[in-house]
SEMAR-948806 format. One record per residue (C-alpha): residue in one letter; x, y, z. Coordinates in steps of 0.05 Angstrom, whole numbers, padded with zeros to 5 digits, always signed. Layout:
REM SEMAR-948806
AXYZ ...
REM end
This chain:
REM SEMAR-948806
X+00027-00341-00180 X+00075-00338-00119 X+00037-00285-00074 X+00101-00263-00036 X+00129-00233-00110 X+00061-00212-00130 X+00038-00172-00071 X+00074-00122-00027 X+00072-00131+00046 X+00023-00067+00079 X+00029-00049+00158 X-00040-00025+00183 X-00035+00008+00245 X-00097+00019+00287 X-00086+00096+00321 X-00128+00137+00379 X-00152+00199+00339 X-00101+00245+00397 X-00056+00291+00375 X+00020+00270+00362 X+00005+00196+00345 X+00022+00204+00264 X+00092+00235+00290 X+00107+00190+00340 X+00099+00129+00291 X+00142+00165+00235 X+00191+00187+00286 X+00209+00125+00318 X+00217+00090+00238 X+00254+00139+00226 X+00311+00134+00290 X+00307+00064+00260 X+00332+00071+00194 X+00264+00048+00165 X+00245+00089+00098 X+00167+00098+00064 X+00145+00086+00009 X+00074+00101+00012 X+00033+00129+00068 X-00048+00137+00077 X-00089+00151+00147 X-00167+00143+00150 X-00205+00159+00204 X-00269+00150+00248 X-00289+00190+00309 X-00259+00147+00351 X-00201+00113+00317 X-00151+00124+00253 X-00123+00069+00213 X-00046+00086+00194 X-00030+00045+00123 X+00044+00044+00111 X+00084+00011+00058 X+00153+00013+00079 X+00228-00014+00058 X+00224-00067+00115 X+00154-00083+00136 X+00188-00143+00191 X+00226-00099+00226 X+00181-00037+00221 X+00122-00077+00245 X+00169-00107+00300 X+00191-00036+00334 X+00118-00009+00329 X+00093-00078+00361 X+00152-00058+00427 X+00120+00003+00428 X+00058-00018+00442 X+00022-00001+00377 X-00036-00044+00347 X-00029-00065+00277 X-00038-00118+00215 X-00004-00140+00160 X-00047-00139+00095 X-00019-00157+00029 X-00034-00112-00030 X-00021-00109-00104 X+00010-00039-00137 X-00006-00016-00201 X+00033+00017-00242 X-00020+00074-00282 X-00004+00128-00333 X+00003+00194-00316 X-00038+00223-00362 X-00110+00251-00367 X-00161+00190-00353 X-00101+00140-00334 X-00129+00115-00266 X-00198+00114-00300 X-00176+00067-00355 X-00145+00020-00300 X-00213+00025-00253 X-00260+00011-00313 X-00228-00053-00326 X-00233-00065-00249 X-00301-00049-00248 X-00320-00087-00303 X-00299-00154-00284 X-00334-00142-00219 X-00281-00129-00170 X-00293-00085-00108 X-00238-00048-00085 X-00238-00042-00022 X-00179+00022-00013 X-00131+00050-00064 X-00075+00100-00052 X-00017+00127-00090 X+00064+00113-00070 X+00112+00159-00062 X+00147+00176-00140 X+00148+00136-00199 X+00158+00081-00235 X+00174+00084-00321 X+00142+00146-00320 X+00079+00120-00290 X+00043+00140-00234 X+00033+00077-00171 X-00016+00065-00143 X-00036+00012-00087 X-00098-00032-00086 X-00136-00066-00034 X-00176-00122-00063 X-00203-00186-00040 X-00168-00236-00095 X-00102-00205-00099 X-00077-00255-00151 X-00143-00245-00198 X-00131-00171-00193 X-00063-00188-00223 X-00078-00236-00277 X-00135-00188-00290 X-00090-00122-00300 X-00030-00171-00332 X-00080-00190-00387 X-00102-00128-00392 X-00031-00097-00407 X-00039-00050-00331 X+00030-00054-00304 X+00043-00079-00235 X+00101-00066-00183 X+00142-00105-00145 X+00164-00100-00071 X+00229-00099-00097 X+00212-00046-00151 X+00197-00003-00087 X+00267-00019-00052 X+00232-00065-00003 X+00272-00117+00022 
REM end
């Protein structure tokens, strides 16, 4: 499988727990015309880790890189999910049952069919997709989330 169509391009950006630092990242994407699509912060005493998917992940890593910021580029696979009682369990059983750890998951801004997306962290990004493919679990595209 061609990893570029099966995996959408993630920005990780490595943040000083201080005030301000969330809004000065979204702030300066935002003067440059860059649009999210999903968004998730974690954080230690000492340090956050800002996860953005966005419409242009080269030139939205490229401005944050100028402004000094610290960051990687991970890819990750979205999953499309129903959004219905139990849908996100039925995808993580079959996960869990052929053994694969997920390592983060979080959702993306709106919908796609009707179904909810969600974004997964895993080790073997291509036998997470073959997995949920044979499996009938949806996945999405970068281009299903206007990412060029």
């Amino acid at each position: 499988m061609d990893e570029k169509k099966m995996t959408i391009p993630q920005i990780s950006v490595f943040l000083e727990n201080k005030a301000g630092q969330l809004a000065d990242i979204t702030g300066i994407l935002s003067e440059n015309q860059v649009n999210m699509r999903a968004i998730n912060i974690a954080e230690t005493a000492d340090y956050g880790v800002l996860r953005l998917i966005v419409d242009d992940a080269s030139k939205a890593s490229s401005i944050l890189l100028e402004q000094g910021f610290v960051l990687t580029m991970t890819p990750v696979v979205g999953v499309t999910v129903p959004d219905t009682p139990g849908g996100l369990g039925k995808v993580l059983g079959v996960i869990s049952r052929a053994e694969i750890d997920v390592e983060y998951m979080y959702s993306v801004f709106g919908q796609k069919d009707g179904q909810a997306c969600m974004i997964f962290r895993v080790a073997d990004t291509d036998g997470l997709t073959a997995l949920l493919e044979k499996n009938g679990i949806g996945t999405i595209t970068g281009e299903d989330l206007g990412i060029h």
